[in-house]
C-alpha distance (Angstrom), angle and dihedral (degrees) to the residues before:
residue distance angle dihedral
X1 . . .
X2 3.81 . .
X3 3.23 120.1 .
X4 3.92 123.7 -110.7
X5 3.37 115.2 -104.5
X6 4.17 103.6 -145.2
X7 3.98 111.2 -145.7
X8 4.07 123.4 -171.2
X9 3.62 112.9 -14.5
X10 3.75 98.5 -134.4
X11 4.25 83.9 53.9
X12 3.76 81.8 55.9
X13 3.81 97.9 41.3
X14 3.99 87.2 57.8
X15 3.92 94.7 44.5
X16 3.85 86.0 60.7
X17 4.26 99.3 35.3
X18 3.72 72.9 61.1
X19 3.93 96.0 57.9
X20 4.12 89.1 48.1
X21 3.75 99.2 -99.1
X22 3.76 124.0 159.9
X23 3.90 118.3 -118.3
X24 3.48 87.3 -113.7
X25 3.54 89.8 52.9
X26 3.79 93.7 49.0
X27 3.62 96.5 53.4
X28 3.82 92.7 52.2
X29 3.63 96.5 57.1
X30 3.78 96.7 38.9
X31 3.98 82.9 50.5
X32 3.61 89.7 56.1
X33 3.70 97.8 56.5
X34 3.71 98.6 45.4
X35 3.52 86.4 53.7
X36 3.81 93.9 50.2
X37 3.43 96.0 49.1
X38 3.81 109.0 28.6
X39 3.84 100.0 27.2
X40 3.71 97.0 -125.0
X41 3.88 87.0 -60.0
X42 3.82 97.2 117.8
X43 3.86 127.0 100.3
X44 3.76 83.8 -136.7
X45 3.57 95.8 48.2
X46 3.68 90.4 53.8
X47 4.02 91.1 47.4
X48 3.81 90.2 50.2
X49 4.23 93.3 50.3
X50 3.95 89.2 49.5
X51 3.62 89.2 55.1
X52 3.73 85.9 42.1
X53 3.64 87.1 55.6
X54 3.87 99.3 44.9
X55 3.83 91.2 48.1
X56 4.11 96.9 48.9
X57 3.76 85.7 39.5
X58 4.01 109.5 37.3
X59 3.77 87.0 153.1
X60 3.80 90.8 66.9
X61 3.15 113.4 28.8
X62 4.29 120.1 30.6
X63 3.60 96.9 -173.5
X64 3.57 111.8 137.6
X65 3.77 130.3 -135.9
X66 3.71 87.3 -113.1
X67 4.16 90.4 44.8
X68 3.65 87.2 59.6
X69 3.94 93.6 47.4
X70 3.81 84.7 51.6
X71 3.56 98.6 50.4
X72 3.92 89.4 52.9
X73 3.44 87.6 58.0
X74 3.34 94.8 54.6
X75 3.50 82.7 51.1
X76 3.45 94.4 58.3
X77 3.96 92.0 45.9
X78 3.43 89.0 60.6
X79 3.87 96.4 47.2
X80 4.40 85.7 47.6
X81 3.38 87.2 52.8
X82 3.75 105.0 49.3
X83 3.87 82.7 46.0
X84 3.59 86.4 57.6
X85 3.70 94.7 48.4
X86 3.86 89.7 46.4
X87 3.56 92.2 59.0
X88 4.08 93.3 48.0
X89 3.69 83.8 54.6
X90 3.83 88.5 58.1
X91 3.56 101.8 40.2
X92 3.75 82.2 53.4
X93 3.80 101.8 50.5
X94 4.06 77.7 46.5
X95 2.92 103.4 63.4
X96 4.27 100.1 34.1
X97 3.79 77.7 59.1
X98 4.19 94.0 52.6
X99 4.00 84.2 46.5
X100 3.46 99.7 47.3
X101 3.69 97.0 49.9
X102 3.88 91.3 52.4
X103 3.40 89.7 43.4
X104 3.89 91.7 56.3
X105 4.26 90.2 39.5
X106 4.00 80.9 56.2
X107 3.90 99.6 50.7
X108 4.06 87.2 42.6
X109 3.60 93.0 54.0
X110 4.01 117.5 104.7
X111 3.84 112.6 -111.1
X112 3.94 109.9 -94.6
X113 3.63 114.1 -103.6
X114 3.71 110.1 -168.7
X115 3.98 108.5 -131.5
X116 4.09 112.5 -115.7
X117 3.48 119.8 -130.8
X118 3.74 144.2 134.7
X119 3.95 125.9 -90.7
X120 3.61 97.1 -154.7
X121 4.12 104.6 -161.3
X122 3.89 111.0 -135.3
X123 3.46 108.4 -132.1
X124 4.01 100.4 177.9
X125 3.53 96.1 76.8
X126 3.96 126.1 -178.3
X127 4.24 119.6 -85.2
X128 4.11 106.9 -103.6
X129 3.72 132.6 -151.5
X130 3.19 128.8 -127.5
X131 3.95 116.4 -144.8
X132 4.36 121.2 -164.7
X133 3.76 113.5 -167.1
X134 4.01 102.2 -161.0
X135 3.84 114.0 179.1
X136 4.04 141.9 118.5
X137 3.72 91.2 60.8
X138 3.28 93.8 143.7
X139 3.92 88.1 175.4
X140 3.93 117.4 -168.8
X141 3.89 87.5 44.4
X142 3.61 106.6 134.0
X143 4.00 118.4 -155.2
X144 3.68 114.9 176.4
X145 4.21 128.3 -160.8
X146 3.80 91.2 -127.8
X147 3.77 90.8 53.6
X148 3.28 98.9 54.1
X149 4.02 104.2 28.3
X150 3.61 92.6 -106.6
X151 3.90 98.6 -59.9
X152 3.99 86.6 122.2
X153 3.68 160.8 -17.2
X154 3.30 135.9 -154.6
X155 3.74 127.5 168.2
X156 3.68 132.6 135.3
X157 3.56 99.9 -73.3
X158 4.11 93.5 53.1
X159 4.08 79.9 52.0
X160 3.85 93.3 56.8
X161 3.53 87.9 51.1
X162 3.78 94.2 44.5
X163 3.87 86.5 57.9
X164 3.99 89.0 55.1
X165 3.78 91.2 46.2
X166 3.74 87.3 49.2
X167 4.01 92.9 50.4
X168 4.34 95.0 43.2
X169 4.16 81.6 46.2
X170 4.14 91.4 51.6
X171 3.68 96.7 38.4
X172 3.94 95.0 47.4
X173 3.84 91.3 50.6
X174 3.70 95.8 38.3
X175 3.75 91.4 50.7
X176 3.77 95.7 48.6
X177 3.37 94.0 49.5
X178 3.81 95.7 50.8
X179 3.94 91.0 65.3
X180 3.74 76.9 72.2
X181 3.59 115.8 43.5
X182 3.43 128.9 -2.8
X183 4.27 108.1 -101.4
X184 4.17 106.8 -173.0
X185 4.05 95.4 161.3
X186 3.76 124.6 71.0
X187 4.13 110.4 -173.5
X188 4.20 110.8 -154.4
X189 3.82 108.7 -160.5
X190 3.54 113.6 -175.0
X191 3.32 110.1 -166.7
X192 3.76 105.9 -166.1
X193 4.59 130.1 -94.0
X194 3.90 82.8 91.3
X195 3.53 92.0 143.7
X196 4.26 134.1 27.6
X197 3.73 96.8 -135.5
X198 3.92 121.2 -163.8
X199 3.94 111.4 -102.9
X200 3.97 113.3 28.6
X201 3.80 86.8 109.8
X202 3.96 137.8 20.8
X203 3.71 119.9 -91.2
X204 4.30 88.2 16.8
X205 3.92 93.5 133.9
X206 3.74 90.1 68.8
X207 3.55 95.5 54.9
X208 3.61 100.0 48.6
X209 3.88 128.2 85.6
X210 4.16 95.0 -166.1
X211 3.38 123.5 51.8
X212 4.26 115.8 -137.8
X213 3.87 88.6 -87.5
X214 3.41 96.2 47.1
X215 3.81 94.1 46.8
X216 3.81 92.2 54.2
X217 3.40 102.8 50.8
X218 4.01 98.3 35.7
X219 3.54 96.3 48.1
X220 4.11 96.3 42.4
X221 3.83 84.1 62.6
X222 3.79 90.0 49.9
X223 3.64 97.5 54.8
X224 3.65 94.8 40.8
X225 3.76 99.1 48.6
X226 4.42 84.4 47.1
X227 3.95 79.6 52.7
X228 3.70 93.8 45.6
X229 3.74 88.0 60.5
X230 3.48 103.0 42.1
X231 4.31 81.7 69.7
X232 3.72 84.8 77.2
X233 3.96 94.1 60.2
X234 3.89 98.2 35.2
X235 3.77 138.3 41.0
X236 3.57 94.4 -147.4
X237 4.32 128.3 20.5
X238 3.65 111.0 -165.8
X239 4.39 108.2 -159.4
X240 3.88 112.6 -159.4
X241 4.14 113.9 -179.1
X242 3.54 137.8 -141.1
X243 3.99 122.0 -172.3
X244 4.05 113.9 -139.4
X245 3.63 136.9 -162.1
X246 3.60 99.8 -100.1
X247 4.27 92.3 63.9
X248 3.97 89.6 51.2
X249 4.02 109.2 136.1
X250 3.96 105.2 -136.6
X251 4.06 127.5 -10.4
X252 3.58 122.2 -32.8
X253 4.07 111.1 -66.5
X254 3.98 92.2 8.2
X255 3.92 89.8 114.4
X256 3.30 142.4 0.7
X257 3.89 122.3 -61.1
X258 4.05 97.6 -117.1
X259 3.98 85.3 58.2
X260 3.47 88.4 92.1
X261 4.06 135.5 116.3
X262 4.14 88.0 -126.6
X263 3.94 80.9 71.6
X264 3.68 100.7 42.7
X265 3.45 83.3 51.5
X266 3.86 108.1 52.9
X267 4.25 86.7 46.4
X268 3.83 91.7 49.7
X269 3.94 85.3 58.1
X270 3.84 94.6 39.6
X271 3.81 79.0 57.2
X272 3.95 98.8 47.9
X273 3.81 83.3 51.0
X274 3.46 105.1 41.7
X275 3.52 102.4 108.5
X276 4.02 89.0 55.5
X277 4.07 110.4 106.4
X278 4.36 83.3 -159.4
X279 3.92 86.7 62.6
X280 4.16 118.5 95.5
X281 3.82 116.5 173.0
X282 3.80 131.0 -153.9
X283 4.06 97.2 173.3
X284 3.67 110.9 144.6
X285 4.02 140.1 159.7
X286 3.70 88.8 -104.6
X287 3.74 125.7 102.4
X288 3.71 95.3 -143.6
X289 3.94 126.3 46.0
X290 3.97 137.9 172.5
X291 3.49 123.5 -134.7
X292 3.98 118.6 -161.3
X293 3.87 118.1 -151.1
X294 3.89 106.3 178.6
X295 3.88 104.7 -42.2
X296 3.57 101.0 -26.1
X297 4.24 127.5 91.1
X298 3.75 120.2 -144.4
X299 3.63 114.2 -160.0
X300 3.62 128.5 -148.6
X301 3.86 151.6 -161.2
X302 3.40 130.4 125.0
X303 3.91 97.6 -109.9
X304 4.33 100.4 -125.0
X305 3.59 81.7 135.0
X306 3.76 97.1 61.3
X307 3.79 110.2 86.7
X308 3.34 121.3 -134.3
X309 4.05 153.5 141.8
X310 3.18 136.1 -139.7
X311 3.45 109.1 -20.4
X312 4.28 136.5 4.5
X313 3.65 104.6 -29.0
X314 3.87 87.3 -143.3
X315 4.26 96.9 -179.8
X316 3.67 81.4 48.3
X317 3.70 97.2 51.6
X318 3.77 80.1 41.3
X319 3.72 93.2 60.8
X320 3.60 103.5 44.5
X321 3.75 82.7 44.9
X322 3.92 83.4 63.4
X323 3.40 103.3 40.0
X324 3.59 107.4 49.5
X325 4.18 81.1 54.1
X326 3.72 79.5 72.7
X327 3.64 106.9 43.9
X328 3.61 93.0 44.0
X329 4.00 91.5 55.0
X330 3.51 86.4 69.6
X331 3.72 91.1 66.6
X332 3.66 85.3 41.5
X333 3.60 96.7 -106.0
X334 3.44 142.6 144.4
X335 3.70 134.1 -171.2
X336 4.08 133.9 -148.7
X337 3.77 96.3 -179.5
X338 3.58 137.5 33.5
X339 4.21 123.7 -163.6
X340 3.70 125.2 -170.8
X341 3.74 135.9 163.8
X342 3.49 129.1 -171.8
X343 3.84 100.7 96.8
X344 3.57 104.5 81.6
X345 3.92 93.6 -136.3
X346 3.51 117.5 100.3
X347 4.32 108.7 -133.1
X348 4.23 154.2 155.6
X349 3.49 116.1 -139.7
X350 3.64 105.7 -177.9
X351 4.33 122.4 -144.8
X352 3.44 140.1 -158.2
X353 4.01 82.2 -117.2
X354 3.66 107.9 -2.4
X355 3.31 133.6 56.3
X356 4.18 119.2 -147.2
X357 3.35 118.2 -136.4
X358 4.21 115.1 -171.5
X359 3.68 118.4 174.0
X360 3.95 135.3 -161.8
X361 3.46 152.6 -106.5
X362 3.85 140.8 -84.9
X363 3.71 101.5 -159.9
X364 4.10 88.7 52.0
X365 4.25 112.7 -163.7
X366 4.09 105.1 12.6
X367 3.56 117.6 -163.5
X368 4.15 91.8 -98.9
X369 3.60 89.0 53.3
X370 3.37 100.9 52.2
X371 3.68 109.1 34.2
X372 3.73 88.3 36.0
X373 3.48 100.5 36.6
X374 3.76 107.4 16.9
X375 3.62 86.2 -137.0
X376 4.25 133.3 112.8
X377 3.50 139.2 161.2
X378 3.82 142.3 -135.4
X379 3.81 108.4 -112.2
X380 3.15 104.8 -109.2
X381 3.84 142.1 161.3
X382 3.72 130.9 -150.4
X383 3.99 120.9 -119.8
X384 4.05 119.0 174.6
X385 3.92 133.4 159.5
X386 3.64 131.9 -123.5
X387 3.97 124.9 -139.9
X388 3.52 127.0 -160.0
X389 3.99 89.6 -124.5
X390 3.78 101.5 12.4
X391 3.67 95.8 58.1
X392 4.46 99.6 -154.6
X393 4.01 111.1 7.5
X394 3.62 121.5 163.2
X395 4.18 112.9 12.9
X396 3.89 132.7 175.9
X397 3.53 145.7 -168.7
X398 3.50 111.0 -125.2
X399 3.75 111.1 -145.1
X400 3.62 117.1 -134.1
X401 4.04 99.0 -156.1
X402 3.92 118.6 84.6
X403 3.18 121.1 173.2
X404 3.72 112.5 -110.1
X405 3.80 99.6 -113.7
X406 3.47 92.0 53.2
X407 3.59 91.1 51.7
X408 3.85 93.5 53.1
X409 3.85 94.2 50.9
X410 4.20 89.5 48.6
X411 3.53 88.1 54.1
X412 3.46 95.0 47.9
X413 3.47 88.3 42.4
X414 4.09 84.8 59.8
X415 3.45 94.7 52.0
X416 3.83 97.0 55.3
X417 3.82 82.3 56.0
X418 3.89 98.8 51.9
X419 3.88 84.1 40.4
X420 3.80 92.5 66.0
């Protein structure tokens, strides 16, 4: 008959609670077959005959059945925690051992000697281009300090100053940078919002401080005396277009998008300038265009057709982003860098591929931003450079608030110049 093989005591204890034995009972049995098959060698065997004990001998000994239990546990404490302390030793010796070893790689190592040679500077460094997002106009708007508590102002005599500030910004950067590398090319992207218009929502006419007429004629002189200027910096000024949402003729889908002020506008210039050589013009009836600078295309629209709510609408930026990757393949076309207005809020978003460019605003906080958002921006205006190899390097947003002062003494400044 083979012989039973005996498993955890407490298993057996229950097996035989089960069959109506005593405690007493239990431990005797349990006893036995520890002792028959371990020799009284077995922590449990020796737990189980000290209960023994204490139960056949209550006089002498009052340790419980569950006093023995929770001195083995103790027990077993005591063995965890030397375990424990064990392994601290060994992680220890471990890692004095790791230490020592890179101590001794260090002390065997040869002293450093730094290697001599000669940093030759190169002073013949590649021709830049100079890129000038201009959009968001939106001239004729008329902000006034009572309307919005002081927060802002625009009107058209802030905008005539705005159009100095943007010059003094351009011609300071553009000058500093060309005791660097030479920079010949200047790039004007106008991406659309150029002018306010009268109707595109309910209630415009009283916010307005131009009517359409005004606005065309006032701000084509603008723009072409800013371009006028930019001839002293640049030997040639290459003007792409964009038409926004703002210079729409009649409601939304009532005709077609180029039947829009933004592209009276930007031909009325290319006429006032014709007779330049330094002018280039890329104004056409589309509403999207690419611009190449070296080997790199800049794509543009002015992003009305992007929805969005308060703020960027980044995964629709995204999306466009994506899609007109596929439409232009079809031309056979790809695209490095894409520019869009509209927004107000000057931002990077960076791409796998393409990088998004979104400019700002002239008007800065309007009353339906900030009462209805509580949100407004500094007028700004973006300005970036183009390398051959690089593709965009160093970019800024040109702020379009100078303080008044300053203003006077760079005009003075410019009149000294003329004078001699």
């Amino acid at each position: 008959m083979a012989e039973k093989k005996v498993s955890n005591w407490r298993e057996e204890a229950t097996q035989l609670q089960l069959k109506g034995l005593t405690e007493v009972e239990i431990a005797k049995r349990i006893w036995r077959e520890y002792q028959r098959c371990f020799k009284s060698e077995a922590s449990c065997a020796r737990t189980v005959q000290r209960y023994l004990r204490s139960a056949e001998n209550p006089g002498n000994n009052s340790d419980s059945f569950e006093d023995v239990v929770e001195e083995m546990k103790g027990s077993i404490r005591k063995k965890a925690e030397r375990e424990k302390k064990r392994e601290a030793v060994l992680m220890k010796a471990a890692t004095d051992i790791i230490i020592d070893g890179v101590l001794d790689a260090i002390q065997s190592r040869e002293h450093y000697q730094p290697k001599r040679f000669e940093v030759v500077h190169n002073t013949n460094f590649s021709e830049e281009t100079i890129v000038l997002d201009i959009s968001d106009i939106q001239a004729g708007t008329y902000i006034s300090k009572e309307s919005t508590g002081g927060l802002n102002e625009y009107n058209w005599d802030v905008l005539e100053r705005q159009f100095e500030a943007l010059w003094y910004g351009l011609e300071e950067i553009v000058v500093r940078h060309k005791m660097v590398a030479p920079i010949n090319n200047l790039h004007v992207h106008l991406l659309g919002d150029i002018v306010e218009g009268w109707d595109i929502f309910k209630g415009q006419t009283h916010s307005i401080d131009h009517d359409i007429a005004h606005q065309l004629l006032d701000i084509t002189d603008l723009i072409a005396d800013f371009l006028d200027k930019c001839r002293t910096l640049f030997d040639h000024i290459h003007v792409v277009g964009v038409p926004g949402n703002h210079g729409r003729i009649g409601r939304r889908g009532e005709n077609l998008h180029y039947v829009n002020y933004d592209y009276i506008v930007y031909k009325f210039v290319e006429k006032l300038l014709k007779n330049y050589p330094e002018f280039t013009w890329q104004i056409s009836e589309s509403w999207w265009q690419v611009d190449t600078i070296y080997d790199y295309n800049f794509l543009m629209f002015h992003g009305d057709d992007i929805r969005g709510w308060q703020g960027i609408p980044y995964y629709g930026i995204d999306r466009a982003a994506k899609n007109y990757r596929e439409l232009l393949e079809l031309l056979g076309i790809r695209y490095d860098y894409m520019e869009i207005g509209h927004f107000h809020m000057p931002s990077e978003l960076a791409g796998v591929t393409t990088e998004k460019f979104i400019n700002g605003c002239w008007p800065g906080g309007t009353i339906y931003s900030m009462k209805g958002l509580g949100a407004a921006n500094t007028p700004v205006q973006k300005l970036f450079a183009v390398h051959p190899r690089q593709g965009v390097t160093y970019r800024y947003p040109i702020r379009l608030v100078v303080d008044k002062d300053k203003l006077d003494v760079a005009r003075r400044q410019e009149r000294t110049k003329k004078g001699q």
